[in-house]
N, C-alpha and C positions, 0 to 999 in steps of 0.2 A: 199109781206106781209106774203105770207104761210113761206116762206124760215123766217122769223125773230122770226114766231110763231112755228115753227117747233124746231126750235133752243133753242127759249125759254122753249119750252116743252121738250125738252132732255135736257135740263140744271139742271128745276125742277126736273127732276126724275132721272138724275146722283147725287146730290145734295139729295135727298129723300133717295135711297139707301145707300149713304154714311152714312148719318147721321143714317138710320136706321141698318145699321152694327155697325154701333159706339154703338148704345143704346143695341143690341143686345151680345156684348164682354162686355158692362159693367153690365149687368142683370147676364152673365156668373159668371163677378170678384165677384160680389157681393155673389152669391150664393156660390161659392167656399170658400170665405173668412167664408160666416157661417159653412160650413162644416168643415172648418178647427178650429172652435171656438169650433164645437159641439165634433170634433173629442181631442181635446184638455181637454175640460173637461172632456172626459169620461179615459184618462190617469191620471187625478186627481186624479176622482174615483177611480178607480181603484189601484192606490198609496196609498189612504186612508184604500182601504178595505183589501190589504195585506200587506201594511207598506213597502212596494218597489214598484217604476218603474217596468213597463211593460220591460219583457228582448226583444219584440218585438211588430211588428203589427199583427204578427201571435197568440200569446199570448192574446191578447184580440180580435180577432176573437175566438179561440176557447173557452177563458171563459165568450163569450157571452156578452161582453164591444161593440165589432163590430158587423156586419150582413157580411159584407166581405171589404176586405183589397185592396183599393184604393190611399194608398197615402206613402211615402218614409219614415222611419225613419233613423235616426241617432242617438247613446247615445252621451250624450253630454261630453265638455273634461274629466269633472270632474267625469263623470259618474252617474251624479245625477239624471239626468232625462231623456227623450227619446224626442229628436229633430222631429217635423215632415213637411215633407213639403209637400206640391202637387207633385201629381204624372206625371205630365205632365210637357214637357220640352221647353213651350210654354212663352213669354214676354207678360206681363199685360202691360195694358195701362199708368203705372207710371213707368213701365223700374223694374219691381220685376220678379223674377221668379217665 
């Protein structure tokens, strides 16, 4: 009877961790995804207040758009805009980088 309760109670808390890893990479995505909203619009801004794209991440760090530069850019083909992605080289839980 200990051996089935025993079992059962490592079953529960293999099963607790899991799920609480899970919840914990998705509280990650989600905060990341706002960072990327907020880091997004403040490229807007900044498009709007000199009538050009940011030529980098570095560029709105120094004219005070950022506090410091965490994430990748890329201009885009056209040149129109500045691409940005997450700086980390890690797969989210829907298979994105």
């Amino acid at each position: 009877m200990h051996r089935v309760f025993a079992a059962l109670l490592l079953c529960t808390m293999t099963f607790g961790n899991v799920a609480c890893s899970r919840m914990e990479q998705l509280r990650r995505e989600e905060s990341l995804r706002e960072s990327l909203n907020m880091l997004r619009s403040q490229i807007r801004q900044f498009t709007l207040d000199h009538g050009r794209p940011p030529a980098s991440l570095s560029e709105l760090v120094s004219s005070g758009y950022l506090k410091r530069e965490t994430w990748r850019a890329e201009k885009s083909q056209a040149g129109w805009y500045l691409e940005v992605r997450s700086g980390s080289d890690a797969t989210s839980s829907n298979g994105t980088k």
